[in-house]
C-alpha positions in Angstrom: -63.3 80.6 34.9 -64.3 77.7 32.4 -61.7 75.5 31.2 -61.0 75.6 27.6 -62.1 72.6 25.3 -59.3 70.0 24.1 -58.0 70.3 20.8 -59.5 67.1 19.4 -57.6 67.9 15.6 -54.0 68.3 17.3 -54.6 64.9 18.8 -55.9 63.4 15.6 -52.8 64.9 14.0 -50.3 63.2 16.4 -52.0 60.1 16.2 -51.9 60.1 12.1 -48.5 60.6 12.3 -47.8 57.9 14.7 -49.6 55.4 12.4 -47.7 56.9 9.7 -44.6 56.2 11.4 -45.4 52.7 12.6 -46.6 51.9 8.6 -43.1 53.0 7.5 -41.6 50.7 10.8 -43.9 47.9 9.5 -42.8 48.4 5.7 -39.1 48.2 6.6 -39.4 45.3 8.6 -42.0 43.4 6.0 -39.0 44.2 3.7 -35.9 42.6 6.5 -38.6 39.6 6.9 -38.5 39.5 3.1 -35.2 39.6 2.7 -34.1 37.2 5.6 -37.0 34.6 4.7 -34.6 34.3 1.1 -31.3 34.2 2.7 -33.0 31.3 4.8 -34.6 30.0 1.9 -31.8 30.0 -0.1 -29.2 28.7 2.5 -26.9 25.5 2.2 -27.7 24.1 5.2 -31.4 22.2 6.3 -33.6 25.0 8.5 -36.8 24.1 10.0 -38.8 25.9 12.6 -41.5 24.6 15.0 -43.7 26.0 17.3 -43.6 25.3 21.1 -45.7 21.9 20.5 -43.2 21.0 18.4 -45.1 21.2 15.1 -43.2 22.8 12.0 -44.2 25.7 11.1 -41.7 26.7 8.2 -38.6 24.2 6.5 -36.4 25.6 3.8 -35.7 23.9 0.4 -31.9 22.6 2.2 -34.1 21.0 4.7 -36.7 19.4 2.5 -33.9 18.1 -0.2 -31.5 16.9 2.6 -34.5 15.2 4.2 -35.9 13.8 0.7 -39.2 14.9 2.0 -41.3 16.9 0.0 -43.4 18.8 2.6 -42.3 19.1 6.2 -45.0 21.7 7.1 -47.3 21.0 9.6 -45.4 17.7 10.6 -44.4 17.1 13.9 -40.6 18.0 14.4 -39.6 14.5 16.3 -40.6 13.0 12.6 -37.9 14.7 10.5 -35.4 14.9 13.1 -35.9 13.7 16.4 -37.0 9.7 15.7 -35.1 9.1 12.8 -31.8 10.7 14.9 -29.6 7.9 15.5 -25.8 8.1 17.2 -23.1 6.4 14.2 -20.9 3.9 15.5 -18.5 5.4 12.4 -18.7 8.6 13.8 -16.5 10.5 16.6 -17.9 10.9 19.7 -19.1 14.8 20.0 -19.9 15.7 23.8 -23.7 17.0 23.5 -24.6 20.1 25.1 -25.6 23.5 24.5 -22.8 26.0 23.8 -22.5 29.9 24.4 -24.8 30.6 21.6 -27.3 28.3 23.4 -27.1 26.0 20.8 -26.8 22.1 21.0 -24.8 20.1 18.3 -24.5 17.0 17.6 -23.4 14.3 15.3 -25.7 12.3 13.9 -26.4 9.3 11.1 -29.4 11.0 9.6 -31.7 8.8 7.1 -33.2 10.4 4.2 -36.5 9.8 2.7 -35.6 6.9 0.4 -33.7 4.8 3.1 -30.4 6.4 2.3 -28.1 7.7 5.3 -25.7 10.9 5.3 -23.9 12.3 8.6 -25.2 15.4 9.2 -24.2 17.8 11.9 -27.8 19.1 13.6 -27.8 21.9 15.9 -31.0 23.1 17.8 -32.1 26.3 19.6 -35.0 27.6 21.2 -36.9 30.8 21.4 -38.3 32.4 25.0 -40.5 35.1 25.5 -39.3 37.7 28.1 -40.8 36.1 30.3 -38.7 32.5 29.5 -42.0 31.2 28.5 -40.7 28.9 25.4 -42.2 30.4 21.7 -40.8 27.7 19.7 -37.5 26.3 18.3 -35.6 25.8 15.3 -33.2 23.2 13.8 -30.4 23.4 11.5 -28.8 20.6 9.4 -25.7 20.4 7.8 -24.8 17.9 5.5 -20.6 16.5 6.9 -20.7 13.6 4.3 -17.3 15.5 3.0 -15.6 16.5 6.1 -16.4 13.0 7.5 -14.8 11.2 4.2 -11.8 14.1 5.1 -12.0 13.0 9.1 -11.9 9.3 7.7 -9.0 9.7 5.1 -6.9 11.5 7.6 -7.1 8.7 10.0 -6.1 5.5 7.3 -3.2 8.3 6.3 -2.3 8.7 9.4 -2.5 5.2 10.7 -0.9 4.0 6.8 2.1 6.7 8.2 2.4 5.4 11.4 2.7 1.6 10.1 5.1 2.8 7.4 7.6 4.4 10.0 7.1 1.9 11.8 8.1 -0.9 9.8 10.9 1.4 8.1 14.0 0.0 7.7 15.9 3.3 8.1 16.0 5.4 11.5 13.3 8.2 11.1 13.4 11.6 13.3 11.8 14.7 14.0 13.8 17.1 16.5 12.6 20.5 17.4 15.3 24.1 16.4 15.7 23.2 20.9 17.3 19.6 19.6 14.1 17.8 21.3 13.4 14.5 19.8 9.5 15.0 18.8 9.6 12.1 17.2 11.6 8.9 16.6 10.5 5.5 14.8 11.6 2.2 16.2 14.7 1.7 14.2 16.0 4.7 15.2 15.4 3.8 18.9 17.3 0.2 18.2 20.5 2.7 16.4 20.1 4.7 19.3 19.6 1.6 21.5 16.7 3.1 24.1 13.1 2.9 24.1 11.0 4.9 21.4 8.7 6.4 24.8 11.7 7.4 26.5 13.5 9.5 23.9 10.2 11.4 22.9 10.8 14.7 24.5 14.5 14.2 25.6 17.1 16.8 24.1 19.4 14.9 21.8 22.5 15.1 23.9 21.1 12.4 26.6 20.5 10.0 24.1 23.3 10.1 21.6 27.2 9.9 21.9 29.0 12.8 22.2 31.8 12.8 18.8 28.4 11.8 16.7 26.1 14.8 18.2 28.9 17.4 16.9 29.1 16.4 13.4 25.0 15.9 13.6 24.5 19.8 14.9 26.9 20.8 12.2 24.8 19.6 9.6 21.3 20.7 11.3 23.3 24.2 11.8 23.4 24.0 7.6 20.0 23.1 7.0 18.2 25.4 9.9 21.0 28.3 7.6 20.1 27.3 4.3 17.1 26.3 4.6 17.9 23.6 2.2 18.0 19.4 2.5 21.3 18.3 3.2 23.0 14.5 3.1 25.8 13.3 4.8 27.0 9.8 5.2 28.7 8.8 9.0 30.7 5.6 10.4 30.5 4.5 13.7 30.3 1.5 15.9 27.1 -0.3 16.8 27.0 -3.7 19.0 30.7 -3.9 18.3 30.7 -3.9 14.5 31.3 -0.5 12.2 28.3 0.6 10.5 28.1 3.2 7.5 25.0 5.5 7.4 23.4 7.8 5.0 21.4 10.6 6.5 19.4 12.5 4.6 18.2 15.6 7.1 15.7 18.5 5.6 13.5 21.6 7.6 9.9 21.4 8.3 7.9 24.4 8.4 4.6 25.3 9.7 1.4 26.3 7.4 2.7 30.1 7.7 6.3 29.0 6.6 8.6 29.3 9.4 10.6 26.9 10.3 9.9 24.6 13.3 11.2 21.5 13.1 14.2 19.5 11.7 13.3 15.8 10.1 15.9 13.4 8.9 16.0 9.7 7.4 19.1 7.4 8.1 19.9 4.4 6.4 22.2 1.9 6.9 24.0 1.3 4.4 27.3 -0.5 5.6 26.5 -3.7 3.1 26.1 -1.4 0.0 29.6 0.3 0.4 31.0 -3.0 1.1 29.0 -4.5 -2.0 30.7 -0.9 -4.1 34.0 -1.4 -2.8 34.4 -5.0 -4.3 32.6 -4.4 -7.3 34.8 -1.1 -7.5 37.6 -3.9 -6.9 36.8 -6.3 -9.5 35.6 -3.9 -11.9 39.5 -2.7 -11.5 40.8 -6.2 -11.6 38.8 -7.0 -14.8 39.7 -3.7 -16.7 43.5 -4.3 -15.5 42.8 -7.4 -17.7 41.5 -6.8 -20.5 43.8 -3.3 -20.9 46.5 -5.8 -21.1 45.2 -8.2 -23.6 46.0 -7.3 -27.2 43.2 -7.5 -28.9 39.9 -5.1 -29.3 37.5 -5.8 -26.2 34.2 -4.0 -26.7 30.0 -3.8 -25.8 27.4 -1.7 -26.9 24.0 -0.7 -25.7 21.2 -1.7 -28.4 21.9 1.7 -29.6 24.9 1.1 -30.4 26.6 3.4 -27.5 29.4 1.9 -25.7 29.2 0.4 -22.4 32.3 -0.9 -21.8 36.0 -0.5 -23.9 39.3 -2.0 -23.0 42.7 0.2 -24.1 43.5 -1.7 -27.5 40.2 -0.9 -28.9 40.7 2.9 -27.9 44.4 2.9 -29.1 43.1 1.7 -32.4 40.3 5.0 -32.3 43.2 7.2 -31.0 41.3 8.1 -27.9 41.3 7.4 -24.1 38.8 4.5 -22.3 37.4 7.4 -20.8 36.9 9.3 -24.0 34.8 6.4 -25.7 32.1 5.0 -22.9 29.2 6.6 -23.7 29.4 7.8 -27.2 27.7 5.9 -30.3 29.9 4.0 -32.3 28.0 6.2 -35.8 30.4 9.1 -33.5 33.7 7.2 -34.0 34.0 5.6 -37.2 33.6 5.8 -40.8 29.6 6.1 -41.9 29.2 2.7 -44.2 31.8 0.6 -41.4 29.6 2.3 -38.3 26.3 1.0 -40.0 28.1 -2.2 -40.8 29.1 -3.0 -37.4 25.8 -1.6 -35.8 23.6 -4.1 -37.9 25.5 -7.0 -36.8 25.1 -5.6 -33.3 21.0 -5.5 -33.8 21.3 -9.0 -34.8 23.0 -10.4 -32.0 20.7 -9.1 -29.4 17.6 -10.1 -31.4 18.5 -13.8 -32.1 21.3 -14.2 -29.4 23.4 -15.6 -31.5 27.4 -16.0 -31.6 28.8 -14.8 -34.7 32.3 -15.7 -35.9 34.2 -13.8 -39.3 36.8 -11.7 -40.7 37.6 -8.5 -41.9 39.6 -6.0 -43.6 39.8 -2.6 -42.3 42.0 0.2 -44.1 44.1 2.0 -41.7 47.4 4.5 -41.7 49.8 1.8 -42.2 47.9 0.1 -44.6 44.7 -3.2 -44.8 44.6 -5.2 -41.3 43.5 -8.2 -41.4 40.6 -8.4 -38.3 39.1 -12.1 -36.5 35.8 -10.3 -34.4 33.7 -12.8 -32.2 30.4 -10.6 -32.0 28.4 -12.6 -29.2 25.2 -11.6 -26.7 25.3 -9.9 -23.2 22.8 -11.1 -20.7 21.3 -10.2 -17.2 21.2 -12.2 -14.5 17.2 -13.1 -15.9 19.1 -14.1 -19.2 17.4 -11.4 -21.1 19.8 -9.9 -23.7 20.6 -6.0 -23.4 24.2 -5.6 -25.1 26.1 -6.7 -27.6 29.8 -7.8 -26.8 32.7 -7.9 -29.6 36.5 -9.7 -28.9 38.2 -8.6 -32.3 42.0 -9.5 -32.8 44.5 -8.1 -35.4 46.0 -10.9 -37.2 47.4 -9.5 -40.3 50.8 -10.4 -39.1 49.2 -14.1 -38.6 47.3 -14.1 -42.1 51.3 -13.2 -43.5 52.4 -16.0 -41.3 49.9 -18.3 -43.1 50.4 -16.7 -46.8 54.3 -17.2 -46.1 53.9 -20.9 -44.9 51.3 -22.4 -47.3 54.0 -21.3 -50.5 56.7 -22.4 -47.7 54.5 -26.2 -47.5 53.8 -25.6 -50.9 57.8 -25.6 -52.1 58.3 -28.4 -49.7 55.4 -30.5 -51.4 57.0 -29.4 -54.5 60.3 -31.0 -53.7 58.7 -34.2 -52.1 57.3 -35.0 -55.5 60.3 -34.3 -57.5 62.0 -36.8 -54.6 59.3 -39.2 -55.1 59.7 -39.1 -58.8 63.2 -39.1 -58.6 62.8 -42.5 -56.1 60.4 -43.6 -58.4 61.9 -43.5 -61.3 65.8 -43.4 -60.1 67.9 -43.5 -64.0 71.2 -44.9 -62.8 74.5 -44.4 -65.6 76.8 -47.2 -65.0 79.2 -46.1 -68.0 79.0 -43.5 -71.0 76.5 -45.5 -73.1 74.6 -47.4 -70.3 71.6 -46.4 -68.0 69.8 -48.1 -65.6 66.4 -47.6 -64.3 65.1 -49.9 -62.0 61.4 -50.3 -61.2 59.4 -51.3 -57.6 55.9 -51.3 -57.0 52.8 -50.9 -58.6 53.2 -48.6 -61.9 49.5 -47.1 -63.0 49.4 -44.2 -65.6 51.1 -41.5 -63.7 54.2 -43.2 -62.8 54.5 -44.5 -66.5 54.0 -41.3 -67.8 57.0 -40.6 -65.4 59.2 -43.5 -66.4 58.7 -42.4 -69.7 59.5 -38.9 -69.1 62.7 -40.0 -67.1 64.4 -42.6 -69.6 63.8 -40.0 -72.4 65.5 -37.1 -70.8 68.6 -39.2 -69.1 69.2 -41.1 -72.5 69.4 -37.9 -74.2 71.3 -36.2 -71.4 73.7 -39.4 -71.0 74.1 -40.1 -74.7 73.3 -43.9 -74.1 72.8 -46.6 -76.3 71.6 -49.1 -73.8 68.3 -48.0 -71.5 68.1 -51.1 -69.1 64.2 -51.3 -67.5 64.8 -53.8 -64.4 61.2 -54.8 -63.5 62.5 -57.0 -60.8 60.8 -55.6 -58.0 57.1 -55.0 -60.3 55.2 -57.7 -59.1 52.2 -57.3 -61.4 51.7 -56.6 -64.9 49.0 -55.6 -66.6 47.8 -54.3 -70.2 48.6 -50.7 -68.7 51.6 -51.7 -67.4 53.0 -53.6 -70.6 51.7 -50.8 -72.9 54.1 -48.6 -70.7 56.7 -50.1 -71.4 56.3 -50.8 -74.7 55.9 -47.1 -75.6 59.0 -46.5 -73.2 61.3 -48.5 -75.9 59.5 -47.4 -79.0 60.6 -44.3 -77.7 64.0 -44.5 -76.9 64.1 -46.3 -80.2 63.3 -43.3 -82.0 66.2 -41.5 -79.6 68.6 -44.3 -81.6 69.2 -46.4 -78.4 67.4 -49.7 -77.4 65.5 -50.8 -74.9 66.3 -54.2 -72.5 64.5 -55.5 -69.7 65.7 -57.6 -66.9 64.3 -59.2 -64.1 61.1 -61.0 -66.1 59.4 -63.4 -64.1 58.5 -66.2 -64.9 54.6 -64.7 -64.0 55.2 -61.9 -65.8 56.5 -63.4 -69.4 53.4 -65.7 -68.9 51.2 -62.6 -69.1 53.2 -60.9 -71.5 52.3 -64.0 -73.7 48.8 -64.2 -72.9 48.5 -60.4 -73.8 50.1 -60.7 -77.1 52.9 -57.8 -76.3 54.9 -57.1 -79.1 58.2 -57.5 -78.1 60.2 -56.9 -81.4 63.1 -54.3 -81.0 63.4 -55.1 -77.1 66.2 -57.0 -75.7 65.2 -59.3 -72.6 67.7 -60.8 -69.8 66.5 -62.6 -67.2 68.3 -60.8 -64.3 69.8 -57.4 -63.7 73.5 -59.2 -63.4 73.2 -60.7 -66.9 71.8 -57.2 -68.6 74.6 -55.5 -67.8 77.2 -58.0 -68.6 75.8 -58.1 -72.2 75.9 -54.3 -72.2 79.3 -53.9 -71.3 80.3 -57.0 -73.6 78.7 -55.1 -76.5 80.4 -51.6 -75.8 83.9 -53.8 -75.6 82.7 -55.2 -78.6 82.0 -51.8 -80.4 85.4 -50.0 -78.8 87.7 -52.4 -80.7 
């Protein structure tokens, strides 16, 4: 029996298909080579590939711009990478090696085409063929320039943080929700008076004192519950002397938010509560004082707010201290006065001047009478920043003054009518005879008042004889004689007559020599002998 002939066509069919199949199989994966070659293309980081003599056989656009090279193609790999690969002193030290993936990484200062350098993380991996027979390699490069400036930064922070807790002058601490010290600067270890290596670690009742530690968990308790800061201030002793502190403790949590940690800062701050409580002290001593002085204490801000305000000043507003410090003075008074007063204000703090005046101010019992001494209030640089006012009522001072100036001016009153009376004394010695003897120096004034004198006590006397004794007048001149001349012209004209006694001998001379008209006048050389001829004549005239 022959066998039968093979079916060539059924073979030529299976074969077709096959082809057809492995055209689709080559389309699909022309199309993944496609679409992976421009995911490599376009990725961020430097690719190259090289053959197994080290020769580069593709290098994405990453590569060449990273590189500053324009064709790396065909150039040996060693020439990109591999020579101009050089370990950074700046950098951290990265143990090489290959990893699981088969990959090695390193770290490397790589230098561009122009000179430049960048750190660049460069890992490498090579291809085998099943039968480990090496096909080639590839190389990846990443530019780090940002993480590395991130690396860098973190270490100045850290070693700026470590420097600043360390040269803190407040206790710093970190203590985990177990009360473990985690971390303590070394103030806190002086406080706590061990060293900063043996307290890491410990749990905080072996290292601090057993009344302290309750009231310090009682506050942690409150933060870890709240979740909130909290401050509390604490006496105790330390190396024998009692020390305040203010400690301010918070919660630290983790990235996720929970809560891991407590932190706290203490400061001592013994010398600032000492410094309050005497500066509460004086400020009491100096307010006791000026409460008690009567007059208006005041000083204002540059706004005119009030800074400081003794009792008087708010009696006078009707107000408490309390009530006044802080408000504007435009709050408290009249509009045109509050202007008034702030202008002046202005003006002492810009020239720093001391101003002196007076005032009236209307108020319910009626105008008061104000002395204000407006001066500047300095710092401690002598820079000006407030205006200070003293201002004292003295109304009842100003009546004082009103009341003794006519007072001084009724007693100057009466002096002169003494002086004129001592002046010009007109002394009766009978019914019909007056006397007024002179002394001194007589100039226009005092013969005016002689005149005035001998008129009105001849008149008032009803006398016939007027005697001038010029005894005591040591000098006469043309005023002096026309005085008296008009004196007895006068008293002529009254119907009595004029006699003068006491002439000397210098005087008649210059009553000559000035041609004095002495007609009408009666003359005796002394007092004596004037008044024994006017008695003799009103003898005479009686019988």
């Amino acid at each position: 029996m022959m066998a039968s002939p093979p079916d060539h066509g059924e073979a030529l069919q299976t074969l077709q298909e096959e082809l057809a199949r492995l055209r689709q199989h080559t389309t699909i994966l022309e199309r993944e080579c496609s679409m992976f070659r421009t995911l490599v293309e376009h990725a961020p980081c430097g690719i190259a590939a090289h053959n197994p003599d080290g020769t580069i056989i593709y290098a994405n656009r990453s590569y060449h711009t990273l590189l500053g090279i324009e064709n790396a193609v065909g150039q040996p790999i060693e020439s990109t990478v591999g020579q101009t690969m050089e370990k950074s002193a700046c950098l951290p030290d990265v143990p090489e090696g290959a990893g699981e993936d088969g990959m090695c990484y390193e770290k490397v200062a790589y230098h561009r085409g122009d000179g430049s350098i960048f750190p660049a993380q460069v890992s490498r991996i090579s291809f085998y063929d099943p039968q480990r027979m090496p096909e080639g390699g590839a190389v990846f490069v990443r530019d780090i320039s940002e993480q590395v400036h991130i690396e860098q930064t973190f270490r100045e922070t850290q070693t700026m943080l470590q420097g600043l807790l360390r040269h803190m002058p407040a206790a710093v601490f970190v203590k985990s929700l177990d009360r473990r010290f985690l971390l303590v600067n070394e103030y806190a270890a002086q406080v706590m008076q061990q060293p900063m290596d043996w307290i890491t670690g410990r749990p905080d009742h072996e290292v601090v004192a057993l009344p302290f530690l309750e009231r310090w968990h009682a506050n942690e308790d409150r933060v870890i519950a709240t979740g909130q800061p909290s401050e509390t201030e604490e006496v105790f002793s330390f190396q024998g002397e009692e020390m305040v502190q203010h400690t301010l403790t918070f919660p630290i949590y983790d990235n996720a938010g929970t809560l891991y940690a407590i932190g706290g800062f203490a400061i001592d701050v013994t010398e600032r509560r000492r410094f309050e409580r005497d500066l509460q002290r004086s400020t009491a001593l100096l307010q006791g004082i000026i409460d008690n002085v009567p007059s208006l204490i005041y000083v204002k801000d540059p706004d005119g707010r009030f800074m400081v305000v003794n009792r008087t000043a708010a009696t006078i507003m009707g107000l408490e201290p309390g009530q006044i410090i802080g408000r504007l003075q435009k709050e408290l008074s009249p509009p045109d006065l509050a202007e008034q007063w702030h202008a002046i204000d202005r003006h002492i703090i810009e020239t720093g001047t001391v101003l002196e005046r007076e005032e009236e101010v209307p108020l319910a019992d009626g105008i008061h009478t104000y002395l204000t001494i407006n001066f500047p209030v300095s710092n401690e640089a002598g820079a000006v920043y407030a205006a200070g006012g003293i201002t004292t009522d003295i109304t009842r001072f100003k009546q004082a003054e009103r009341e003794r100036t006519a007072l001084q001016e009724q007693v100057i009153e009466a002096q002169r009518a003494a002086l004129r009376e001592l002046s010009t004394p007109l002394i009766p010695i009978d019914d019909q005879v007056v006397i007024m003897p002179l002394i001194g120096t007589i100039d226009s004034s005092r013969a005016q008042q002689v005149l005035e004198t001998l008129l009105s006590g001849v008149e008032a006397h009803r006398a016939h004889i007027a005697i001038l004794d010029i005894t005591g007048v040591q000098l006469v001149d043309t005023q002096v004689a026309n005085a008296l001349i008009h004196a007895a012209r006068a008293v002529q004209l009254l119907g009595s007559q004029v006699m003068l006694t006491g002439i000397q001998p210098s005087i008649a001379q210059t009553l000559v020599q000035l041609d004095v008209d002495m007609h009408g006048i009666l003359t005796h050389s002394s007092l004596q002998s004037g008044i024994a001829y006017a008695q003799r004549k009103r003898r005479r005239s009686e019988s």
